[in-house]
N, C-alpha and C positions, 0 to 999 in steps of 0.2 A: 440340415446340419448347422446353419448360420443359427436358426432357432433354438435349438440346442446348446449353440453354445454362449449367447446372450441369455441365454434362463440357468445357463451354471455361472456367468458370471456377476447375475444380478444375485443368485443363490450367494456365490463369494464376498461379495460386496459387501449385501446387510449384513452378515454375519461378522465378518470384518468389523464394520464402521460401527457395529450395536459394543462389541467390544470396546475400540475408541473412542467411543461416545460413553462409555464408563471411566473406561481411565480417567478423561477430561473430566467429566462431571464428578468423579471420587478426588480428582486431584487439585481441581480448581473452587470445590465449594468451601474449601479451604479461607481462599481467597475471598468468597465473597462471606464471607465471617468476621474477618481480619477485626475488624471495629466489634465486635461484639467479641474475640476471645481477647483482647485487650483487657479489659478488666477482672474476666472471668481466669486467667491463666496466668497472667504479668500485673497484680495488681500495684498501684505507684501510686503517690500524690503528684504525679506528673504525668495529664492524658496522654502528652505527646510521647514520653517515653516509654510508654506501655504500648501506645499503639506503634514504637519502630520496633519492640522486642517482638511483638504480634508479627511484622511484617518477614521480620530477620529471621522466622521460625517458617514466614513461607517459603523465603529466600533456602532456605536450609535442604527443603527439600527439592528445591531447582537443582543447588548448586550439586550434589552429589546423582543428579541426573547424570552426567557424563559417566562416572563409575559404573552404573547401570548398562549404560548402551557399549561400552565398551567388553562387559561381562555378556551382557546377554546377546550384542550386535556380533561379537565372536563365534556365541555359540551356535545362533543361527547361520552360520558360514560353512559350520560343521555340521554340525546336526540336523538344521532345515529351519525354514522360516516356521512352522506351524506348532513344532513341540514347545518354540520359546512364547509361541502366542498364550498357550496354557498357562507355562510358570507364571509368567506375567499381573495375568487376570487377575488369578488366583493370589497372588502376593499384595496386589493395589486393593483387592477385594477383601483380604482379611482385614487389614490394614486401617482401611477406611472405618469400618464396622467396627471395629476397635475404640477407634476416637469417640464415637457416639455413645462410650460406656465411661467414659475416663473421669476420674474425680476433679473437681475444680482447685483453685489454690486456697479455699476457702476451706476446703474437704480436706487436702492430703497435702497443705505446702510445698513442698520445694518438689516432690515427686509431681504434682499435676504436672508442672512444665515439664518438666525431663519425659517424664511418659510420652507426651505430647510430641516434643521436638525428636524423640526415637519411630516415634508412627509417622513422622513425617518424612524421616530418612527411609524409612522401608518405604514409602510412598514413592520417594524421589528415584530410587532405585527402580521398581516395575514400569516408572514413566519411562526412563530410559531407554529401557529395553524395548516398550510398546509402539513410543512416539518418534518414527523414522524408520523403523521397521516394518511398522504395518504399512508405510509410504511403499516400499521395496515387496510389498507382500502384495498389496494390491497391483502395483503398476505390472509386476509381472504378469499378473492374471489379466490383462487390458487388452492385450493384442497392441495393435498398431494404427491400428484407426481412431479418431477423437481418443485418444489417450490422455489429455488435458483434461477436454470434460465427464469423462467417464473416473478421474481418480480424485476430479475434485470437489467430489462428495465426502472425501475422509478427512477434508476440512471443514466441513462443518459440524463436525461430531464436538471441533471446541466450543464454538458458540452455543451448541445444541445443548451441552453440557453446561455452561452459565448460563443458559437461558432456562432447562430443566429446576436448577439450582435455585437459579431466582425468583421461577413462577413460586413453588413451593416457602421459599422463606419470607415470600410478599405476603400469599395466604396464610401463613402461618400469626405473623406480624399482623394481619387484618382479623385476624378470629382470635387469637390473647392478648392479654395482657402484658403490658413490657413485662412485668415482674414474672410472668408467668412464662414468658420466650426467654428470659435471661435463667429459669429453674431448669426449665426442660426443654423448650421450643426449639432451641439450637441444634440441639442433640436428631432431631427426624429427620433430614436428609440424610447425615449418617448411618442411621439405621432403614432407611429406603434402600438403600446402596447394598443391603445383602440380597433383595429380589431380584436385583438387577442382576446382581454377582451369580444369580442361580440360573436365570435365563443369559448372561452373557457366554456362560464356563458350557451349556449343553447348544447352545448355536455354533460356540467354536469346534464343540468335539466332531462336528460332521465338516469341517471346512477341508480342504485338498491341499497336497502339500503341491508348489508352482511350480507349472510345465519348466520353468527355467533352471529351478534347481533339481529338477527329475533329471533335464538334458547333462547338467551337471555327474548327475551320479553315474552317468554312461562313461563319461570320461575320468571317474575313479580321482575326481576335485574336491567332493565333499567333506572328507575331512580337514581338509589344510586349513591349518587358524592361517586367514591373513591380514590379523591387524598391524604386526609387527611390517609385513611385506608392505603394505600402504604405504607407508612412510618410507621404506627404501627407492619406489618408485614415482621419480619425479614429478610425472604428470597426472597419478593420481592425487600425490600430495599437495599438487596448484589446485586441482579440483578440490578438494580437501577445504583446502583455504578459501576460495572462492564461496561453495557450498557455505563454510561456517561465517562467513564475512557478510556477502551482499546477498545470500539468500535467506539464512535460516538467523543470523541476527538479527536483521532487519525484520523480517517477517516477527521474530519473537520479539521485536522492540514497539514493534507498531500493534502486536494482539497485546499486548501488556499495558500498552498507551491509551489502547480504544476501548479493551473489554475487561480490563482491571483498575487499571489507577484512574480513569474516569470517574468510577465509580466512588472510590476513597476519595476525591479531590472533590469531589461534590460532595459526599457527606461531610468528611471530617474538617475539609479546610474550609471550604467557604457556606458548609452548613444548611445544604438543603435538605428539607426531611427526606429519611430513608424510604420510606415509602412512596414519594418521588418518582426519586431518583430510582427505584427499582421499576417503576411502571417503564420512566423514559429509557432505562436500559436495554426492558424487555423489548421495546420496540426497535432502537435501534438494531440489538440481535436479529430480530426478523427481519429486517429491512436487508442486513448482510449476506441472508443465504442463497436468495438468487442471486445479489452481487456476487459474490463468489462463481458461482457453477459459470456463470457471465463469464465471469474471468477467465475461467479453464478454457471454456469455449474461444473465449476470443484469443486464448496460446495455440490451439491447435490452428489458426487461421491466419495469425501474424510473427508467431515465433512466440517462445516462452520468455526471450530475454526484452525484448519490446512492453511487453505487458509490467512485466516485475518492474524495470527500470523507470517507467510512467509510475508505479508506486512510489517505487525510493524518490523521486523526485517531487512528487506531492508532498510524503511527509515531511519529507529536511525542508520543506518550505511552508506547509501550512499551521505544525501541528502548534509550534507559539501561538501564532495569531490566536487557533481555536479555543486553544486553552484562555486567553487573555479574555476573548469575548464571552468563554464560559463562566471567569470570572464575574462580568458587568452582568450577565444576564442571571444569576442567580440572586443578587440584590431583588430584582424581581421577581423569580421563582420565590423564594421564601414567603413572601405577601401572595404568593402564591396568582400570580398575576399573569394572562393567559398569552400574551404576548411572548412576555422572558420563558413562560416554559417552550413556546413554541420554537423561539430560537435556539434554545438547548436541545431542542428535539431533532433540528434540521442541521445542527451543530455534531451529534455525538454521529446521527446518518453517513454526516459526508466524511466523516472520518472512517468510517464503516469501510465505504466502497475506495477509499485509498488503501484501509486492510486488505479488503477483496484482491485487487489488484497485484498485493504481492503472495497471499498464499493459495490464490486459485489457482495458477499455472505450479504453485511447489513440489505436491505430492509428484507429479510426473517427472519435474525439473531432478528434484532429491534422486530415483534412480536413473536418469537417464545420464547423468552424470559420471557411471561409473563401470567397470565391465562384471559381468555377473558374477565371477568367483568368488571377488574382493566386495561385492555391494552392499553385502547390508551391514560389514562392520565401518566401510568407507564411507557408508552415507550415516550412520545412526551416529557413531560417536563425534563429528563435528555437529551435525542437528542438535543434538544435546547439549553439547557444550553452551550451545552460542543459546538454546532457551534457556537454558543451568544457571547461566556466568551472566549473560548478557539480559536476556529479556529477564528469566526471573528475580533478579536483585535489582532491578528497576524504581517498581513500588519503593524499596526501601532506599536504592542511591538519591532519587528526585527529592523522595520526603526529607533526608537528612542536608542534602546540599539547600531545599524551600528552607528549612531552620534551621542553617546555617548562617545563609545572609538576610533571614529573618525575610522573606520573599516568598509568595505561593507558587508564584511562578517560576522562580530564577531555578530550580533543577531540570525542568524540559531544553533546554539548552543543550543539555547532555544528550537526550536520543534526537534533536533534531541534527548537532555537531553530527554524530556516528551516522545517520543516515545522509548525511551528505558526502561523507567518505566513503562511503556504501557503494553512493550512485557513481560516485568518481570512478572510484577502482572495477566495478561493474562495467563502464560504458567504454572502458580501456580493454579489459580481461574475460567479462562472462561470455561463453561459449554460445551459439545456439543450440541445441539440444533437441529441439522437435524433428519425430522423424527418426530416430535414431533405434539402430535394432539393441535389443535388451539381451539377447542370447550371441555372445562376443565374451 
């Protein structure tokens, strides 16, 4: 029977995380475009202003992430985790596929952008509902044993996804032509994203709706919207707060920090070629994914709040320095000199496994946080908020506070401040959670 039901749940799992691992990868290739729709979408006599409207367009579709999880994290309350996994797919999947057809502003003027930042809202909107949700979909399927490291595999479907992303736009970039990547090159992860969208939509249609909310429908619970009730009751509303605060900000301020604006602050600021900087990205992604599972592992064995807290407290403390030293060592990178890249290499790593740290124990942290009726709209609309609001307008708060006081550096200030009040109000407030029954 044990055999049995570890081969329906690794059945649940890929199926699951092949899904999330699209969203991310339809929603974050986005991101790693940013410098190349700059000219193509927001053309200016001003690079840097092009590349903050580029950025504010990805910002766009963060920020109406909360609407999303709020619509679809309700509906899943009602209707069940597995029908909202459908709409979902299917909405990021059109979506994406969409963009890969779009006219430039060279083509259709003032509509390319607007086109644009409207696929991006439909974007923002399926992340919602996908990304906290499928945290709540999976952990229920876990049982109770290693429930850390068995749910913190649906965090690596992000990096999995910038790292899909960026194999392809390295090769891409290494077999044309710039002229020829800036005609059409851009456009082929977008249109990769519909095979994916074909095999993601017939994995999900076989997936099982969770023993949790089945026990639910015994007790005649399933329909009650309780997003409204979330907020009348006080202690899920600490949990709430805490969840959007020192978990799921942090964690989105430090993926943003390591596996986004890394990437931009090497190309565009201090100017290492992209082709680089995409090799040393892809490595340090790899380097992340057994950190991670590491991580889960090591929530199930010391608490989930020990582990995360050892994050927050690395980053509010390392992530200036890293960034400063990324600065000096790219002087060298440029001359292309094997020292500076190798510092860069051991640089972008150990930032890596400070990420690990806080989203290896989360997928589990995110439901165990909450009682089953009210979970997955208690857990997805602060999740989202805090990547929406918080981690995703990152890229563009940093760049704009950097050239503000005409400084590359002087905007990381801002996520290592917020991650120090992260860890504060953490080491006062966050609950331990491991352990904890899911059907309550």
């Amino acid at each position: 029977m044990q055999k049995q039901n570890s081969h329906s749940y690794r059945k649940v799992a890929i199926a699951a995380c092949f899904g999330t691992f699209l969203e991310w990868y339809d929603f974050l290739t986005f991101a790693t475009l940013a410098v190349v729709f700059a000219p193509l979408f927001f053309p200016s006599s001003d690079p840097n202003t092009a590349l903050l409207a580029s950025l504010a367009t990805f910002g766009v579709g963060m920020v109406v992430r909360p609407i999303g999880a709020a619509l679809f994290g309700s509906m899943g309350d009602r209707i069940g985790r597995k029908p909202v996994f459908m709409i979902t797919i299917a909405l990021m999947g059109v979506a994406t596929v969409c963009v890969g057809f779009l006219p430039t502003y060279a083509q259709a003027g003032i509509w390319a952008p607007i086109l644009l930042v409207s696929l991006r809202l439909l974007q923002g909107l399926s992340a919602g509902g996908e990304i906290g949700g499928s945290a709540v979909y999976l952990t229920e399927h876990a049982g109770s044993d290693y429930r850390g490291f068995k749910t913190s595999f649906l965090q690596l479907m992000g990096p999995l996804g910038i790292l899909f992303s960026t194999l392809q736009i390295a090769l891409l970039r290494g077999h044309l032509s710039p002229e020829e990547f800036l005609a059409w090159g851009w456009r082929v992860p977008f249109w990769v994203s519909l095979i994916l969208l074909l095999i993601a939509f017939k994995a999900r249609m076989a997936l099982e709706e969770t023993p949790v909310f089945l026990e639910l429908i015994k007790k005649g619970q399933e329909t009650e919207s309780q997003l409204i009730n979330n907020f009348k009751d006080p202690e899920i509303r600490k949990r709430m707060f805490l969840l959007f605060l020192c978990v799921s900000s942090s964690g989105a301020i430090l993926f943003f920090c390591v596996q986004v604006y890394t990437s931009i602050f090497l190309k565009a600021t201090v100017q290492v070629p992209a082709k680089l900087v995409d090799q040393l990205n892809i490595y340090a992604t790899l380097s992340l994914l057994p950190m991670t599972i590491f991580s889960g592992w090591l929530s199930d064995k010391f608490g989930r709040r020990k582990i995360v807290l050892s994050g927050l407290i690395l980053g509010a403390l390392l992530i200036l320095p890293a960034f400063y030293l990324l600065e000096i060592a790219a002087i060298g990178a440029r001359a292309n000199h094997p020292s500076s890249v190798m510092v860069i290499a051991i640089i972008l790593i150990g930032l890596s496994g400070i990420l690990a740290l806080v989203v290896g124990p989360q997928t589990a942290l995110i439901a165990e946080l909450f009682p089953a009726k009210s979970r997955n709209s208690a857990a997805t609309l602060p999740h989202n908020l805090a990547a929406g609001w918080i981690g995703g307008l990152l890229p563009f708060i940093v760049t704009w506070i950097n050239q503000y006081w005409g400084n590359s550096i002087a905007g990381l200030w801002y996520p290592s401040i917020f991650l120090a009040i992260s860890a504060l109000i953490a080491i006062k407030y966050l609950p331990e959670t491991s352990g904890t029954s899911l059907i309550k």
